[in-house]
C-alpha positions as CSV (number, residue, x, y, z in Angstrom):
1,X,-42.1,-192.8,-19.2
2,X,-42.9,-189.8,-17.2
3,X,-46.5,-187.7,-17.8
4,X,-46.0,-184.1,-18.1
5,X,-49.2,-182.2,-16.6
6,X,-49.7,-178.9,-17.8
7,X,-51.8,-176.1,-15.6
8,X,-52.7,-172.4,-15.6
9,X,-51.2,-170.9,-12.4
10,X,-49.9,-168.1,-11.3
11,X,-46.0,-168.2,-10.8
12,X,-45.6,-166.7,-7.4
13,X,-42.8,-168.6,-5.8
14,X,-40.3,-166.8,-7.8
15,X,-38.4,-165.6,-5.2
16,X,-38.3,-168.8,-2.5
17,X,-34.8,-169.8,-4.2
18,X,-31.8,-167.7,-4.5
19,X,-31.2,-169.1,-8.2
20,X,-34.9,-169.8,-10.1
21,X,-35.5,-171.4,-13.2
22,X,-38.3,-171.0,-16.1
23,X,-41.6,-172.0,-14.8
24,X,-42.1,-172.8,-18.7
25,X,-39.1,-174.7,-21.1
26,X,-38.3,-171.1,-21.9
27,X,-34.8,-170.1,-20.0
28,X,-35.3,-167.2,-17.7
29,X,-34.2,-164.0,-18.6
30,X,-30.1,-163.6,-17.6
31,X,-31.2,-160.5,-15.5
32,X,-34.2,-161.8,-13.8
33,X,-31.7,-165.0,-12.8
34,X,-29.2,-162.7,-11.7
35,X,-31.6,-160.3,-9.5
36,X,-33.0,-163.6,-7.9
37,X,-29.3,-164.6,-6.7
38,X,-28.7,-161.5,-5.2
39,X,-30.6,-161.9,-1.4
40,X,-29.9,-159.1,-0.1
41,X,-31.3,-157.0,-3.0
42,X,-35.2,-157.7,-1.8
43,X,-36.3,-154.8,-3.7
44,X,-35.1,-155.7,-7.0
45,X,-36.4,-159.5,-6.4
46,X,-39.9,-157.9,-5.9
47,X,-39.4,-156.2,-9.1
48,X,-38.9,-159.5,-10.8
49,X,-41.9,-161.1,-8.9
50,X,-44.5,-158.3,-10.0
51,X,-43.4,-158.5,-13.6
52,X,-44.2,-162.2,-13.4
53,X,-47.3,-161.9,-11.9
54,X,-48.8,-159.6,-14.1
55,X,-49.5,-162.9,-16.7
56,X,-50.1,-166.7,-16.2
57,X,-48.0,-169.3,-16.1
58,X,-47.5,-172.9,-16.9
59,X,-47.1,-175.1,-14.0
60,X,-45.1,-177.9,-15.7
61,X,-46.1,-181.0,-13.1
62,X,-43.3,-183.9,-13.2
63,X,-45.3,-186.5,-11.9
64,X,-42.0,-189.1,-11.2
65,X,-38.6,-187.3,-10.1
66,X,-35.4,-189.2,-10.8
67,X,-32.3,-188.6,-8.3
68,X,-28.9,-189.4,-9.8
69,X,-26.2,-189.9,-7.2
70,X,-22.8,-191.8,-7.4
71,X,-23.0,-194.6,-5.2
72,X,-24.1,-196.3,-2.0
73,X,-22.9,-199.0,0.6
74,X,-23.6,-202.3,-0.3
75,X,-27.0,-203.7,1.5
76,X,-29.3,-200.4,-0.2
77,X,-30.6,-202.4,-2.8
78,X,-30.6,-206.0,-1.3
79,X,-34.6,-207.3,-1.4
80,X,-35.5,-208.5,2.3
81,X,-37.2,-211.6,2.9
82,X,-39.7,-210.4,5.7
83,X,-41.2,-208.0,3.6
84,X,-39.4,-208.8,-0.2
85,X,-38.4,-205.1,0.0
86,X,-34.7,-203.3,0.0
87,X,-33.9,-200.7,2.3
88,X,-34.0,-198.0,-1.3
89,X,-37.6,-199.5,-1.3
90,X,-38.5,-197.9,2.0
91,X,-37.0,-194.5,1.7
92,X,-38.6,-194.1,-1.8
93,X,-41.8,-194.8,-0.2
94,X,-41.0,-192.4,2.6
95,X,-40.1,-189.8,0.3
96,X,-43.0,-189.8,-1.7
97,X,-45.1,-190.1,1.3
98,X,-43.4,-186.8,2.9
99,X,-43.5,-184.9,-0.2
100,X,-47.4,-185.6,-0.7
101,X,-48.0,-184.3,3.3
102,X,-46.5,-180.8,2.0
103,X,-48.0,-181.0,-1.5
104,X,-51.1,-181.5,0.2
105,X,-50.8,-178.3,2.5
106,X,-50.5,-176.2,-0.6
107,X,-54.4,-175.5,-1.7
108,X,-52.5,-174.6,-5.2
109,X,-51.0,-178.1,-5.8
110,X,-53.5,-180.4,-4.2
111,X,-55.0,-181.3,-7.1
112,X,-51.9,-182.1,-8.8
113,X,-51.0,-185.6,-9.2
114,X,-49.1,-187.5,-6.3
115,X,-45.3,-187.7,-7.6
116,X,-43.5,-190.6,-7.2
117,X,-39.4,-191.1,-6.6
118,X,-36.7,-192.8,-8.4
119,X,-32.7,-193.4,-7.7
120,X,-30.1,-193.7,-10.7
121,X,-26.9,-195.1,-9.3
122,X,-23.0,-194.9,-10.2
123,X,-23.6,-191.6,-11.9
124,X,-20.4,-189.2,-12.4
125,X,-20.4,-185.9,-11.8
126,X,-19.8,-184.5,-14.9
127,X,-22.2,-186.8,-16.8
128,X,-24.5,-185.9,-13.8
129,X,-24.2,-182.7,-14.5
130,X,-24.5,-182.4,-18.0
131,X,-27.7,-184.6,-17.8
132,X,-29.2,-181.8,-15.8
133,X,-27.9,-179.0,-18.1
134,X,-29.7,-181.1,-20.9
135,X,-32.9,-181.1,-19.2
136,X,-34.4,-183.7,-20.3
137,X,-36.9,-185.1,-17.7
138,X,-37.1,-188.6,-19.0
139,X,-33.4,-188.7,-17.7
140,X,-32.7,-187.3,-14.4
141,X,-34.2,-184.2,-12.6
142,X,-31.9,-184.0,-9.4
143,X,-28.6,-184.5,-9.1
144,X,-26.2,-184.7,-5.6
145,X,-23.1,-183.6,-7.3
146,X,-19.3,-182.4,-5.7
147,X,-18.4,-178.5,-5.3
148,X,-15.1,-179.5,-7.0
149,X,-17.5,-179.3,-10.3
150,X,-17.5,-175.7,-9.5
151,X,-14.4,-174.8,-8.0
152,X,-12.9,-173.8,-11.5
153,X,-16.1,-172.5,-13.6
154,X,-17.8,-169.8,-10.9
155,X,-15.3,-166.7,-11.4
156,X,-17.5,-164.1,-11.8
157,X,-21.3,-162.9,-11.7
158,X,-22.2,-163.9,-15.4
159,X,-20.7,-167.5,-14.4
160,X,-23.2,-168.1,-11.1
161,X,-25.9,-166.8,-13.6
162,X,-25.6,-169.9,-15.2
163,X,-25.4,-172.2,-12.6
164,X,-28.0,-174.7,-12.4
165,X,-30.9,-174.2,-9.7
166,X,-29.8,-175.2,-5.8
167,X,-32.1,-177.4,-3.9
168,X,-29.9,-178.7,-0.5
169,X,-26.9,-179.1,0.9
170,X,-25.6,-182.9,2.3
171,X,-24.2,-183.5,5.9
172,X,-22.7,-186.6,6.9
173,X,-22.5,-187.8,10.4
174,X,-20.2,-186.5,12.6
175,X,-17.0,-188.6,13.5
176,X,-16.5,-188.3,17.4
177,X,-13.3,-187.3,17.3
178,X,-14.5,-183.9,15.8
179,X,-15.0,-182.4,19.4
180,X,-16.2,-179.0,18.1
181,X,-13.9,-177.0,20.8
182,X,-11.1,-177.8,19.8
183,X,-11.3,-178.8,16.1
184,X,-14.6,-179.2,14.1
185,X,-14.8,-179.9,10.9
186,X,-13.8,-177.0,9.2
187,X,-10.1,-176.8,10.5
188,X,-7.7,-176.4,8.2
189,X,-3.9,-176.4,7.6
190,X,-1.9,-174.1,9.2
191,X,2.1,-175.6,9.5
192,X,1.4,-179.1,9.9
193,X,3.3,-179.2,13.7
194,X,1.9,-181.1,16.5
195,X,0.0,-178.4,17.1
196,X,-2.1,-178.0,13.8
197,X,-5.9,-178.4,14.4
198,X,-5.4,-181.2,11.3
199,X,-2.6,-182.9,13.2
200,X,-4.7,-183.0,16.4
201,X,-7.5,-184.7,14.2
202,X,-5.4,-187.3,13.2
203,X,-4.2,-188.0,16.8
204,X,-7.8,-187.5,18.3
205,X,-8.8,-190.6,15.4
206,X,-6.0,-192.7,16.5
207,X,-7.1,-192.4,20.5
208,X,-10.5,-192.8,19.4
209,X,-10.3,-195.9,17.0
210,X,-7.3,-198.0,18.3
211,X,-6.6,-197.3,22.1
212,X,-8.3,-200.7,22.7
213,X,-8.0,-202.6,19.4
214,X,-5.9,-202.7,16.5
215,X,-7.5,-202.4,13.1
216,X,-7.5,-206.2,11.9
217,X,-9.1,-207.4,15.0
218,X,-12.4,-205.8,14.9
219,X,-13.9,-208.2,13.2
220,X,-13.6,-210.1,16.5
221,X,-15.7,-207.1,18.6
222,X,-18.4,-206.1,15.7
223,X,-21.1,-206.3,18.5
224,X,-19.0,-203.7,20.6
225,X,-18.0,-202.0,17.8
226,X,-21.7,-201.7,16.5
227,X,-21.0,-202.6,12.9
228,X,-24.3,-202.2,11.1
229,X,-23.6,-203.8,7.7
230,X,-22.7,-199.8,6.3
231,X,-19.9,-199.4,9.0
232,X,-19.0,-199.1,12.8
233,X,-21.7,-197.2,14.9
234,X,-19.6,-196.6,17.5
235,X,-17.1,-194.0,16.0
236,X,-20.1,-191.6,14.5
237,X,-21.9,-189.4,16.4
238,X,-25.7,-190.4,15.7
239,X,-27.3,-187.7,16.6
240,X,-25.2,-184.9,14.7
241,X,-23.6,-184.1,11.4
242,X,-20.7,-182.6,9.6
243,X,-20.8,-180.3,6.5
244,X,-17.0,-180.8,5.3
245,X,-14.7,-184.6,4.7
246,X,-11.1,-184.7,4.6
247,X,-8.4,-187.1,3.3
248,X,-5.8,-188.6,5.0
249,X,-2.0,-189.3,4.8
250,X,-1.5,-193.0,7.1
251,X,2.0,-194.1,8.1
252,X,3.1,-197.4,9.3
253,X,5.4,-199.2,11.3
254,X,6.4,-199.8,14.5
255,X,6.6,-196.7,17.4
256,X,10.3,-196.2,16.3
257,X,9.8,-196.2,12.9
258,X,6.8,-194.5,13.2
259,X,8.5,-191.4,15.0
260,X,11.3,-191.8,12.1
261,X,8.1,-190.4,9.8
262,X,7.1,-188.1,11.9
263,X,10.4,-186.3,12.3
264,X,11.0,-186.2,8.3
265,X,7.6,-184.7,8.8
266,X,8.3,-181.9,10.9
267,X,11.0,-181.2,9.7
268,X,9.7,-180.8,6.1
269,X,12.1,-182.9,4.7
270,X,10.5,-184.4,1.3
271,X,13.5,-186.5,0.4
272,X,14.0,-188.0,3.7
273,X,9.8,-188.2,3.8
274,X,9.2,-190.4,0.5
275,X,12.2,-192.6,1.6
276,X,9.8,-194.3,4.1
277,X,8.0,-195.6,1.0
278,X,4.5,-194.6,-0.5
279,X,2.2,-196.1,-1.8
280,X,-0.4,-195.2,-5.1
281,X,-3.4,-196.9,-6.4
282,X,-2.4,-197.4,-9.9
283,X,-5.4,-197.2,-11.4
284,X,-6.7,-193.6,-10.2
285,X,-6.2,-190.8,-11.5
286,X,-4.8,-187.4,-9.8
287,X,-8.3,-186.4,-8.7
288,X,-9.0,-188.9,-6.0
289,X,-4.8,-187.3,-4.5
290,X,-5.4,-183.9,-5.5
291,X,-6.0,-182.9,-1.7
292,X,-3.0,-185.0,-0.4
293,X,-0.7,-183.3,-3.3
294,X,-1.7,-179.8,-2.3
295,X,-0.6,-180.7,1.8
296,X,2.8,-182.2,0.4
297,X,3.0,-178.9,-1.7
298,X,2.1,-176.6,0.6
299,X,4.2,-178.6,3.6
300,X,7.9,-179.2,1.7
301,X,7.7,-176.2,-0.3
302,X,7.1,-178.1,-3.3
303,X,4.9,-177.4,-6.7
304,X,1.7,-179.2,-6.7
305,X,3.2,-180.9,-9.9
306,X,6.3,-181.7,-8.9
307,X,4.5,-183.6,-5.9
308,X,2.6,-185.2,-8.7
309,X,5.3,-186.1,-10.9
310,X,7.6,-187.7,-7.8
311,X,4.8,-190.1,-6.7
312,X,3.9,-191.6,-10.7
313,X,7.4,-191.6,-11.7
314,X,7.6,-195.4,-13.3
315,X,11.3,-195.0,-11.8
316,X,10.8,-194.4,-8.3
317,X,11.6,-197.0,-6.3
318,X,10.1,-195.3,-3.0
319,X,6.7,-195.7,-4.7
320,X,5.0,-198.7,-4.8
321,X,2.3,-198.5,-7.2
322,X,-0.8,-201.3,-5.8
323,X,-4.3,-202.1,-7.0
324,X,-6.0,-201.1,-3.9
325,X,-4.5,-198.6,-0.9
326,X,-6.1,-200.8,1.7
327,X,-3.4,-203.8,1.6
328,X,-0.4,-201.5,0.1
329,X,1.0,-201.5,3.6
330,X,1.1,-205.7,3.6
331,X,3.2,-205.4,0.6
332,X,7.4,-205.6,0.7
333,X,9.3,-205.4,-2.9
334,X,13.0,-206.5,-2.8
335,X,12.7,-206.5,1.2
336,X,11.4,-203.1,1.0
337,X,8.2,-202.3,2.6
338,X,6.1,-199.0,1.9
339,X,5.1,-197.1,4.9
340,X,3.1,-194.2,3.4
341,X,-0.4,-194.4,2.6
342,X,-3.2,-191.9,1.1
343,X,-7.2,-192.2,2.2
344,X,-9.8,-190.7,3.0
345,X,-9.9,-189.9,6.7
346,X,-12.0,-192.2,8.9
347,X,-12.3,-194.9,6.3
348,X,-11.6,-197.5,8.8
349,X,-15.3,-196.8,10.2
350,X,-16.6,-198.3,7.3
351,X,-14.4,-200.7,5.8
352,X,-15.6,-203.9,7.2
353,X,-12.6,-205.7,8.9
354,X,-12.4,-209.6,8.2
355,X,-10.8,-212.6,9.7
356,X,-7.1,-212.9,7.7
357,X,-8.3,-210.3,5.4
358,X,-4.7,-207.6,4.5
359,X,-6.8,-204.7,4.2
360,X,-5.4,-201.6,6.5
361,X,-2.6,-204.7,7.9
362,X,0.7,-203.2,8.3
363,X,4.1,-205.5,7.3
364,X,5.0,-207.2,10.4
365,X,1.6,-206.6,12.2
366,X,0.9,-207.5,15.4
367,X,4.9,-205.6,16.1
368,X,3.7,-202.6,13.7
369,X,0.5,-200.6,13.0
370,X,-1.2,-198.0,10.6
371,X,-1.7,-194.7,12.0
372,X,-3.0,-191.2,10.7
373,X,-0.1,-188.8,10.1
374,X,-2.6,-185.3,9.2
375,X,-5.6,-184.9,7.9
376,X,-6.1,-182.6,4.3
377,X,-7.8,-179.6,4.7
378,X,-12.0,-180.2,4.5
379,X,-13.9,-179.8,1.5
380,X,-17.8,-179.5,1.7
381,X,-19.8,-182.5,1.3
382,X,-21.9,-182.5,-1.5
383,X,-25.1,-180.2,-2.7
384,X,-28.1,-181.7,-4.6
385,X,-28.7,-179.6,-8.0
386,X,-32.1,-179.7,-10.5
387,X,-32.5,-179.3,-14.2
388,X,-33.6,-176.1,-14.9
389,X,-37.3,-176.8,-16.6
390,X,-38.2,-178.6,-13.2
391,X,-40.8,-176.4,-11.6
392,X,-40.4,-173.7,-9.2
393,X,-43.3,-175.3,-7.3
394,X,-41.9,-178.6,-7.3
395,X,-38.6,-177.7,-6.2
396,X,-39.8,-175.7,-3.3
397,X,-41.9,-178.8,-2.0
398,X,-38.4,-181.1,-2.4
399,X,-36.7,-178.7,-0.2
400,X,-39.2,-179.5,2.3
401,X,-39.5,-182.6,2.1
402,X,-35.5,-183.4,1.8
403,X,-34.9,-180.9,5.1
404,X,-37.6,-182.7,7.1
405,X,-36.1,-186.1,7.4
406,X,-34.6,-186.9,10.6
407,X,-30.9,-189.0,10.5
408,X,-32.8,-191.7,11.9
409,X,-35.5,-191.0,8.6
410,X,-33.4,-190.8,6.2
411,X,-32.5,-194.4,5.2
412,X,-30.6,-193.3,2.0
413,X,-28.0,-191.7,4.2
414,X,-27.4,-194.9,6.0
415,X,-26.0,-196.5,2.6
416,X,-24.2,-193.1,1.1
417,X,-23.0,-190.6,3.9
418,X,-26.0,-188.1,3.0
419,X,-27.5,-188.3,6.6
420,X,-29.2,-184.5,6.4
421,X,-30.2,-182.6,3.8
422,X,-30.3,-178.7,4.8
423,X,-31.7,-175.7,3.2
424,X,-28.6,-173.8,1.6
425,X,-28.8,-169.9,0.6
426,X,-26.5,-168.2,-1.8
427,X,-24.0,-166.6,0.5
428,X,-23.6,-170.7,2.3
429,X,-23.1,-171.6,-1.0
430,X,-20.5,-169.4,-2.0
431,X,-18.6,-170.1,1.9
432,X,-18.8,-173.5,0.9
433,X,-17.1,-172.6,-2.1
434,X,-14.5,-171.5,-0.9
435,X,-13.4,-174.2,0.9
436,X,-13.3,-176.3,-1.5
437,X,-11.0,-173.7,-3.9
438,X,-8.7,-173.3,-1.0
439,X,-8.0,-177.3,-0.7
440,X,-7.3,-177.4,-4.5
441,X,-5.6,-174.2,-4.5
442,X,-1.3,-173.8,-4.9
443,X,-1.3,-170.8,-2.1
444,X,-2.2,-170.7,1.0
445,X,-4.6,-167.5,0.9
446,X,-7.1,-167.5,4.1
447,X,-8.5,-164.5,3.1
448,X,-11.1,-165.7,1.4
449,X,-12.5,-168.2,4.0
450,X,-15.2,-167.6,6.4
451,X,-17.6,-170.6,8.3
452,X,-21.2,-171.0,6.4
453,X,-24.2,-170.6,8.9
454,X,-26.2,-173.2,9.2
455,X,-28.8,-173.0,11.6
């Protein structure tokens, strides 16, 4: 059970984040949230600070922080003999040890007790979410949720009002096909030609990842290939990260058919397209092909429904509806084999390949091959969020001590794809945003997009 601490202090941290919350269980005043937001309004954030300051103030001390997150690469958890610890064991103690070295800088909170860490796995984000709206401390205090929770809720002012307080947004590392030149991460669809940045990602990953060995002989080369029990070393860029992920359409076959794809492709031929054969996971929903569905949309001139309804129809025989994506391309029904796949892009990097294993094997392999057609367009990783009675104190020191930790540091980010943690103001947020309305979105309206700086 977690000990609450209660001390007189003044509240004078009010304005480190863009959105605050109550330094008591009271819920800030809508205007006082809704100055705070506003950065580039300093004086009417000093305004809010003085009228604080002129009384005392709870400090409301959590002296164990639970993280809820959705799930991590096998091997987090797993207790090692040498030391009869897991890998989660180690960051925890890390964590707690970086956050003390801050608390301890702040003659304020020295005092304080020392705050220890806890992870809650296989969280979703809703349920995340409304655990933190709830509040309640004995459940979970931070939460790395998607922007996709947002993308439909934030319309107006009164909306970000209510949005729970920011602590961080999540990078992952960087694949090294992302060259930064000539596409980063943040390219997006423009015609879907050879020449579209999303195209040339594709391309880039097939040079990258199979100019020297096909898929389902890897396992042969996992020294050279640097797999690391979480995935493939050698196709990430260790020493940077990316702020966006993408999906991915894969086709099969051999070079012939393969350029048979293609061409129904460019020439935005949707018939001819799904005549090749796709393949669907059954058992998801349209959430995890939401992305894929807007490209088709947006590429054949379709409705983002009627996209939908073509790929479940129970009638469709150029579907093949599978339990898992990864061996869909191993399958033939009636002597028909299905050559269109949906993913996540770069999946291969961490999908351990295995001796006679059909994951990612196309029909008639070693003669034909998977391949990346186009990548979706990006949508931003995902941002940690608090409960709103955590303290203003508190949340300032988790900032720091999240930011600090180096990719090598950061253990947790070995096992889930959160390699960095970065500091992320208002005006990021809302960039960010906008990415991920724009990938979900039936138009294709660039207006509203603009890089975040992160420095």
């Amino acid at each position: 059970m977690k000990v609450k601490k209660f001390y007189f202090l003044p509240a004078t941290l009010f304005s480190v984040l863009f959105l605050a919350s109550s330094c008591s269980n009271k819920k800030a005043p809508v205007e006082n949230k809704k100055d705070i937001s506003n950065r580039n309004d300093k004086t009417d954030i000093k305004k809010v600070d003085r009228k604080i300051l002129k009384n005392k103030s709870k400090v409301i001390w959590d002296d164990k922080i639970t993280i809820g997150y959705k799930t991590s690469n096998f091997g987090f958890e797993k207790i090692q003999p040498a030391d009869n610890k897991s890998q989660k064991d180690k960051f925890l103690e890390l964590l707690t040890k970086r956050f003390k070295e801050f608390q301890q800088k702040d003659e304020t909170l020295r005092k304080l007790p020392s705050v220890s860490f806890e992870l809650k796995r296989r969280y979703q984000d809703n349920q995340l979410y409304n655990d933190l709206k709830a509040n309640n401390s004995e459940n979970v205090d931070l939460g790395i949720v998607s922007y996709s929770l947002f993308s439909s809720s934030l319309k107006n002012d009164e909306d970000y009002n209510n949005l729970l307080p920011i602590i961080a947004q999540t990078s992952t590392l960087k694949f090294k096909w992302y060259d930064g030149a000539s596409v980063d991460d943040f390219a997006y669809y423009v015609d879907g030609k050879s020449n579209d940045k999303l195209r040339k990602l594709a391309d880039k990953q097939n040079d990258t990842q199979f100019k020297k060995y096909e898929y389902p002989e890897w396992y042969k080369y996992e020294s050279e290939l640097k797999w690391d029990g979480s995935k493939y070393k050698l196709f990430h860029d260790e020493n940077d990260t990316a702020f966006t992920k993408h999906s991915a359409i894969l086709i099969s076959g051999d070079d012939a058919k393969r350029g048979e794809i293609i061409s129904a492709w460019e020439n935005k031929n949707w018939d001819k397209f799904k005549s090749f054969g796709l393949i669907y996971e059954d058992k998801q929903t349209d959430k995890k092909y939401k992305y894929h569905y807007v490209l088709l949309a947006w590429h054949f001139n379709k409705s983002i429904e009627q996209i939908s309804r073509d790929i479940k129809s129970r009638t469709n025989l150029n579907v093949l509806k599978v339990g898992n994506m990864k061996y869909g391309f191993n399958v033939s029904v009636n002597n028909k084999s299905y050559h269109i796949g949906f993913d996540e892009a770069g999946a291969f990097s961490w999908t351990k390949s295995e001796k006679n294993s059909k994951n990612y094997v196309a029909a008639n392999y070693p003669k034909s091959h998977i391949r990346n057609l186009i990548y979706t367009n990006p949508v931003p990783n995902d941002l940690v969020i608090s409960r709103n009675g955590l303290d203003i104190k508190q949340k300032k020191l988790l900032i720091k001590a999240l930011t600090s930790l180096s990719i090598d540091e950061n253990i947790f980010g070995h096992y889930t794809g959160y390699n960095r943690f970065h500091e992320l103001s208002f005006e990021n947020f809302k960039r960010m945003l906008s990415f991920q309305k724009f990938a979900e979105s039936s138009t294709t309206d660039y207006k509203e997009l603009k890089k975040p700086d992160f420095k």
